[in-house]
C-alpha positions as CSV (number, residue, x, y, z in Angstrom):
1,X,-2.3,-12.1,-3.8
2,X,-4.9,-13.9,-2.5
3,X,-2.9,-15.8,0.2
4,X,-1.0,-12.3,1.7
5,X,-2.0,-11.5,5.0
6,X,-3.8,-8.0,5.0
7,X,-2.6,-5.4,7.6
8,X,-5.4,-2.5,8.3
9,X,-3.1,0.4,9.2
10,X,-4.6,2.7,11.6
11,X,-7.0,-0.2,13.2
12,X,-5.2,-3.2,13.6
13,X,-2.0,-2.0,13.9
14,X,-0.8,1.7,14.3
15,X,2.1,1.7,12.1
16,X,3.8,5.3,11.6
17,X,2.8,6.9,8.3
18,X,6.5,7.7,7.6
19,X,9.6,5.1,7.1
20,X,7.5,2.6,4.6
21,X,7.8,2.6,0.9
22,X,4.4,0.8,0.5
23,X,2.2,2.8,2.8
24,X,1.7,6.2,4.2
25,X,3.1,9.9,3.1
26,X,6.5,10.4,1.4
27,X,8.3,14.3,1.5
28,X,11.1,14.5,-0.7
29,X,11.9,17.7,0.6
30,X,9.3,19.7,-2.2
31,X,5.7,21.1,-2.0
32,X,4.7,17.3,-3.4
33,X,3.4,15.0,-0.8
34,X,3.4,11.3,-2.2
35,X,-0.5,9.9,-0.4
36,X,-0.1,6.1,-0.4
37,X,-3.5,4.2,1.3
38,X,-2.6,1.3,-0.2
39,X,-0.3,-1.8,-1.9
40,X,-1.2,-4.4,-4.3
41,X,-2.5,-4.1,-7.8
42,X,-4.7,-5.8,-10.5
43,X,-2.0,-6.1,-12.9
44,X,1.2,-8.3,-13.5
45,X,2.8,-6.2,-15.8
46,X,6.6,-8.0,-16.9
47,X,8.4,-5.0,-16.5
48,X,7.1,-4.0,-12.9
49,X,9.3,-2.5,-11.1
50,X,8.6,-3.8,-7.2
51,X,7.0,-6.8,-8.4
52,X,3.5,-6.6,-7.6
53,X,0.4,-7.8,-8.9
54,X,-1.1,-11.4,-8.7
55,X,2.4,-13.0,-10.0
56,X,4.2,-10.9,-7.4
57,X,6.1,-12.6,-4.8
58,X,4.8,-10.6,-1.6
59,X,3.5,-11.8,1.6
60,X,1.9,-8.4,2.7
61,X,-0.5,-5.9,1.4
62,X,-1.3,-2.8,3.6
63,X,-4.6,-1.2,3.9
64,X,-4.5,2.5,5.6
65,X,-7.5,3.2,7.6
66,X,-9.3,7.2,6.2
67,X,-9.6,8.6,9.1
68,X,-5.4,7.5,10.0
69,X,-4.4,8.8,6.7
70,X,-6.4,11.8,6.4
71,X,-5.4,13.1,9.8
72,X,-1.8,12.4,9.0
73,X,-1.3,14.2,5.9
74,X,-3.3,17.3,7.0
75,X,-0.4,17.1,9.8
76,X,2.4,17.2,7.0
77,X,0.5,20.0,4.9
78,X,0.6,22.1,8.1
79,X,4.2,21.9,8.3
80,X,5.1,22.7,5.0
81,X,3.7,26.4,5.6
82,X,2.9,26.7,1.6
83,X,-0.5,27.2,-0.1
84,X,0.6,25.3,-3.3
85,X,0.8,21.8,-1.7
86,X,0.3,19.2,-4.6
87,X,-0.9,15.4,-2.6
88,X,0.0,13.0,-5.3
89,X,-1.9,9.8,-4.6
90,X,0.4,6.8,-6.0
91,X,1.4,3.7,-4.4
92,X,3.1,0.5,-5.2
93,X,0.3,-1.3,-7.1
94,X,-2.8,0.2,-8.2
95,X,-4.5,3.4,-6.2
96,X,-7.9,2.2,-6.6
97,X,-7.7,-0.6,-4.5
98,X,-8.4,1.5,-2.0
99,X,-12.2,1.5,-0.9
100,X,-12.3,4.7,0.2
101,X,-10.9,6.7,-2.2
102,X,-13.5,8.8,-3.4
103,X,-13.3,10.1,0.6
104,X,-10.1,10.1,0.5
105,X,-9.8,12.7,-2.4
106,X,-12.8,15.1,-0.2
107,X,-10.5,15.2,2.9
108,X,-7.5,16.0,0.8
109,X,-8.6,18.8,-1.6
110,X,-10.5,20.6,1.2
111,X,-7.2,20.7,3.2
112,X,-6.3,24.1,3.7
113,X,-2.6,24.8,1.4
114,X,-3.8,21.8,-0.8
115,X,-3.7,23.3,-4.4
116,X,-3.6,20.4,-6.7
117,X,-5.0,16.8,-5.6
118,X,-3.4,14.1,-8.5
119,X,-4.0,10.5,-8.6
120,X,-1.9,7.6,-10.7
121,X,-3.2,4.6,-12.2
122,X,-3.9,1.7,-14.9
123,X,-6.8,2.9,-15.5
124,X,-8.8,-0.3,-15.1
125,X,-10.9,0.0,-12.3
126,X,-12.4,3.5,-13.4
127,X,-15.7,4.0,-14.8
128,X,-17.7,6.7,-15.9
129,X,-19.4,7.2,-12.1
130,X,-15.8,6.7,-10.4
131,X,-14.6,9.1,-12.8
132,X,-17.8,11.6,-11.8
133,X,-17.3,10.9,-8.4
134,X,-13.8,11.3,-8.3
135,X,-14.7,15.0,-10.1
136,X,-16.9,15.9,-7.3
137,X,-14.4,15.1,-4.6
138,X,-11.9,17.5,-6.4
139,X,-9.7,15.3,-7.7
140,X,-7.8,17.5,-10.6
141,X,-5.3,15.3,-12.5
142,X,-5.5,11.7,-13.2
143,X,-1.7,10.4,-14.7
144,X,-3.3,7.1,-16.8
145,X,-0.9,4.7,-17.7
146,X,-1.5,3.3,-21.1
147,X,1.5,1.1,-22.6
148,X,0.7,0.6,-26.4
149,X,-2.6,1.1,-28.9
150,X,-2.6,-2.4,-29.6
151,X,-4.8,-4.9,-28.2
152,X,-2.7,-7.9,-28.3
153,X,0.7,-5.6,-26.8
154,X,-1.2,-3.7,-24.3
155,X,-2.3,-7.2,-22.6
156,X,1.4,-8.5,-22.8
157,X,2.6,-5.3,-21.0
158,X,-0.2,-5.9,-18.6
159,X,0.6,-9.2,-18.2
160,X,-2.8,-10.1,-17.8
161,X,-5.7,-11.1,-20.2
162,X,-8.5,-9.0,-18.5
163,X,-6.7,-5.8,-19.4
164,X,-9.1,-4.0,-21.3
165,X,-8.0,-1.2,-23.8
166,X,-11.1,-0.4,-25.2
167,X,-12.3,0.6,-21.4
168,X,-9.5,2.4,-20.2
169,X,-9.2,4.4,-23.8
170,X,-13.2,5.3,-22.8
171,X,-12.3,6.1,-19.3
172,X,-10.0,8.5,-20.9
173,X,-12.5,10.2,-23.4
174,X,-14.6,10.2,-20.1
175,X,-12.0,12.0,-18.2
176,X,-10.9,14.7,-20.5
177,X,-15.1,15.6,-20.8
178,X,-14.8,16.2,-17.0
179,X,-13.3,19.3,-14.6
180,X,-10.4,16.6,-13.9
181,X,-6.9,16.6,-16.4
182,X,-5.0,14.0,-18.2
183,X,-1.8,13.1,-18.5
184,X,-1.2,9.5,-20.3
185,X,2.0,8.2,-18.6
186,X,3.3,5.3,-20.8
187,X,6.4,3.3,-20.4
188,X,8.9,3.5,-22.7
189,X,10.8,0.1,-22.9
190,X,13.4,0.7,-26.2
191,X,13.3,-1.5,-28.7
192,X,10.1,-3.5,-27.1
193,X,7.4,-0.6,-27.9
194,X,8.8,2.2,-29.9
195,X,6.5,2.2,-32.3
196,X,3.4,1.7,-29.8
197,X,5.2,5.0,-28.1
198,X,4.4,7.0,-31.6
199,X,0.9,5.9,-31.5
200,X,0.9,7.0,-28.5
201,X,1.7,10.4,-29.2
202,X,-0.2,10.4,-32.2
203,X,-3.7,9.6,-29.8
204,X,-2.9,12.0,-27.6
205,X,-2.5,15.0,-29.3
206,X,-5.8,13.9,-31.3
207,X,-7.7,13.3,-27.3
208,X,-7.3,17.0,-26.7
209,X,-5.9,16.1,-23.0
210,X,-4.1,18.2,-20.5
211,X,-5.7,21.7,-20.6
212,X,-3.4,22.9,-17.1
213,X,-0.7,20.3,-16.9
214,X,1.3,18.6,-19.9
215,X,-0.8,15.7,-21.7
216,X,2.0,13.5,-22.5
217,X,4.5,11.9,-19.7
218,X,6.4,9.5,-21.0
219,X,8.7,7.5,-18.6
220,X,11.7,5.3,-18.8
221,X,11.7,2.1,-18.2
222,X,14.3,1.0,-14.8
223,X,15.3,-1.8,-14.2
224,X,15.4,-2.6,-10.6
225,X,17.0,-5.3,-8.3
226,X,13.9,-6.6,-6.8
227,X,11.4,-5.7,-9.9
228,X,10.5,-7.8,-13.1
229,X,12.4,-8.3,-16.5
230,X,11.6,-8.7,-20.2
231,X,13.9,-11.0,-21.2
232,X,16.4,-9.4,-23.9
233,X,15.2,-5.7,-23.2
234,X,17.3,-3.4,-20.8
235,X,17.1,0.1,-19.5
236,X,18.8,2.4,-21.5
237,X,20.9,5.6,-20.7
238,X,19.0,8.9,-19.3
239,X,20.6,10.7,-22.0
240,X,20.1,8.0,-24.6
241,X,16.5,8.6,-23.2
242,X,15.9,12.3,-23.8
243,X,18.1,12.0,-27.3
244,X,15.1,9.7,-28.8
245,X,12.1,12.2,-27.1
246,X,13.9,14.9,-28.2
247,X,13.2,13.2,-31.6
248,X,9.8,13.1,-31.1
249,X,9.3,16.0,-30.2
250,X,10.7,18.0,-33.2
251,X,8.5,14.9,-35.1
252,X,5.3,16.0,-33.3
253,X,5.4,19.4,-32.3
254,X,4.7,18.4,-28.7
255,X,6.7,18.8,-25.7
256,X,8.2,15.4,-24.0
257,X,11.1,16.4,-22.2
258,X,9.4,17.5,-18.6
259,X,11.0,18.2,-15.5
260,X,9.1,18.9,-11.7
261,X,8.8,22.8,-12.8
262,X,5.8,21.7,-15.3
263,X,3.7,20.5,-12.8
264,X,4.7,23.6,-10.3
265,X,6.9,21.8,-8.1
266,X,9.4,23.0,-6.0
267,X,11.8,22.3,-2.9
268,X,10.4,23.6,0.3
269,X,12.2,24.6,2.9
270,X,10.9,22.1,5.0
271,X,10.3,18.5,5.1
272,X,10.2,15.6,7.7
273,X,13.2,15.4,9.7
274,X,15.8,12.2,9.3
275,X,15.9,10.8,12.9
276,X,18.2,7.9,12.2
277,X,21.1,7.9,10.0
278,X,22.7,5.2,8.0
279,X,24.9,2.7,10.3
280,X,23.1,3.8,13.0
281,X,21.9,1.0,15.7
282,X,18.5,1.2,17.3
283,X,16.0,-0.8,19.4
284,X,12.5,-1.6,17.4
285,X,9.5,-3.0,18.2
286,X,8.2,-5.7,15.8
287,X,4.7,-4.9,14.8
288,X,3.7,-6.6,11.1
289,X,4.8,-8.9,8.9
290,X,7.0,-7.0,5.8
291,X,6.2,-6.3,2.2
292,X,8.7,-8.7,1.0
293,X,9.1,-12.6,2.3
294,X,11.4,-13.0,5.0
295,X,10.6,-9.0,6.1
296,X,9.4,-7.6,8.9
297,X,8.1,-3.7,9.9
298,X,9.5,-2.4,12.9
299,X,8.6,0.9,14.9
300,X,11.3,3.5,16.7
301,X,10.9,7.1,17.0
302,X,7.6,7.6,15.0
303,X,8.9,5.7,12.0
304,X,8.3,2.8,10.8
305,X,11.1,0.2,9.6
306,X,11.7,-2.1,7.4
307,X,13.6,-5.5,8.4
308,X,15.2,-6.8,6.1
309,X,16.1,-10.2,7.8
310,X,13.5,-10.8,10.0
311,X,11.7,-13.4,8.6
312,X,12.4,-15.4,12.2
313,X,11.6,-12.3,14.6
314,X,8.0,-12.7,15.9
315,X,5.6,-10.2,15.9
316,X,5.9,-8.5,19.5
317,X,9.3,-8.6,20.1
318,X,11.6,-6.1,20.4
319,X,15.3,-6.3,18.4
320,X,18.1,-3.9,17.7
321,X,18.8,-3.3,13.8
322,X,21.3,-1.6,11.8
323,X,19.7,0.9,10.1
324,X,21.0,0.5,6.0
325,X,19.4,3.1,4.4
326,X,17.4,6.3,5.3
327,X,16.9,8.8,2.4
328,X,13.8,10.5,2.3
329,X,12.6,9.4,5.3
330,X,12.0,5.3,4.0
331,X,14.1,3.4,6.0
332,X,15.7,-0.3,5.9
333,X,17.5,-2.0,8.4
334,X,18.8,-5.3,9.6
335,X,18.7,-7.4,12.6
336,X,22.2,-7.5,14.5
């Protein structure tokens, strides 16, 4: 990761905060906003599914600038006319990278119609100031990934030594003695970590975790064309899926089977318009080097676009593309 070129968003380059998957706000249509200030991640883990981390083959990571990102997504809350807005801070790596985010969490929970601020990570860079901090700022719900109880499986799942499950299992405690929830968010990979998935449960209900939001959110592992495999282990059936947590929970006592109405989220009437559709051919100007090799981000029409084939398009030119795919708003094209 150390040889990607980084691309400050909002002061190098003023790339649109919509059309990207690894950067900027996503609006799938509910009273959820998806905050991403940032790519890249500290982990390798095998199962990953865009294939980041220091193993990852990208050429790109992407930095939002707070000032960019803040006045963008107060923007989106204002046109979602709700008072129940949720701003989910995720990303396609590790949220933490980002060097601001202790300000970034301020400017989002003191956004008028911001309800719930909510953060995702590995739980690695946290410590018991971050976590304090983060508390201050109004963060309310940390989702903490934590694969397995043991040691030794925890750093394979990782795929790095310098995983620590002692720290993060402390950043936990830490959390659930502040204002902010918890919700440990393990992946499930059948027959790989079944039995870690039982400890699992077994730690949580003992942690006394998730006081307004479920403690427990346990997610299936996808497979994905672009992501990384465990050899001899593939994704089993959604229904496959809920039969075996279905098990658990009449095992446990504990609710597993969630769905968007536990966390209080709900379609909206409105979200950002589409202004390209599929097949569609546009004119783009090239502005940064893509996420993936051989990829390009274009801009049209206050979106930015992903080309697929434009690993021979320089920076500064401008190209017509096919646009290939354009649901919620993340769109991918090609050169023609």
């Amino acid at each position: 990761m150390e040889n990607r070129e980084i691309v400050k968003v909002g002061e190098e380059t003023d790339l649109p905060l919509a059309g990207a998957l690894t950067f900027g706000v996503i609006d799938r249509g509910t009273n959820l906003l998806q905050i991403r200030p940032v790519s890249g991640c500290n982990l390798s883990c095998p199962f990953c599914s865009v294939d980041e981390g220091p193993v990852g083959n990208k050429q790109a990571r992407y930095e939002v600038s707070l000032d960019y990102m803040v006045e963008y997504a107060g923007a989106m809350v204002a046109r979602k006319n709700c008072d129940d807005i949720e701003m989910h801070i995720d990303g396609c790596g590790e949220p933490l990278f980002y060097p601001r985010m202790v300000e970034l969490v301020e400017s989002l929970s003191s956004m008028e119609g911001v309800e719930t601020v909510s953060m995702q990570t590995n739980g690695l860079l946290l410590d018991r100031k971050m976590i304090g901090d983060l508390e201050e700022a109004g963060l309310d719900r940390i989702n903490l990934t934590i694969n397995s109880m043991d040691r030794d499986t925890a750093k394979f799942m990782a795929g790095t030594d310098i995983y620590d499950l002692d720290k993060v299992l402390e950043n936990a405690k830490t959390i659930v003695g502040s204002e902010i929830d918890l919700l440990i968010a393990p992946v499930w990979i059948d027959g790989f970590n079944d039995d870690g998935i039982e400890d699992i449960v077994e730690y949580v209900k003992d942690l006394g975790a998730g006081e307004k939001w479920p403690a427990l959110g346990i997610q299936k592992y996808r497979e994905h064309k672009n992501g990384r495999k465990i050899d001899g282990y593939e994704e089993i059936s959604w229904e496959r899926f809920y039969s075996k947590l279905e098990d658990l929970e009449e095992k446990y006592s504990i609710k597993l089977k969630l769905g968007p109405e536990d966390f209080g989220i709900y379609k909206v009437g409105f979200s950002l318009p589409r202004v390209f559709k599929r097949r569609e051919k546009i004119g783009v100007d090239v502005m940064a080097p893509g996420w993936n090799p051989g990829q390009k981000l274009g801009v049209a029409n206050h979106r930015t676009i992903t080309i697929l084939n434009g690993k021979y398009i320089p920076v500064g030119e401008r190209v017509t593309v096919e646009i290939l795919k354009s649901k919620h708003n993340l769109y991918l094209a090609r050169a023609v």
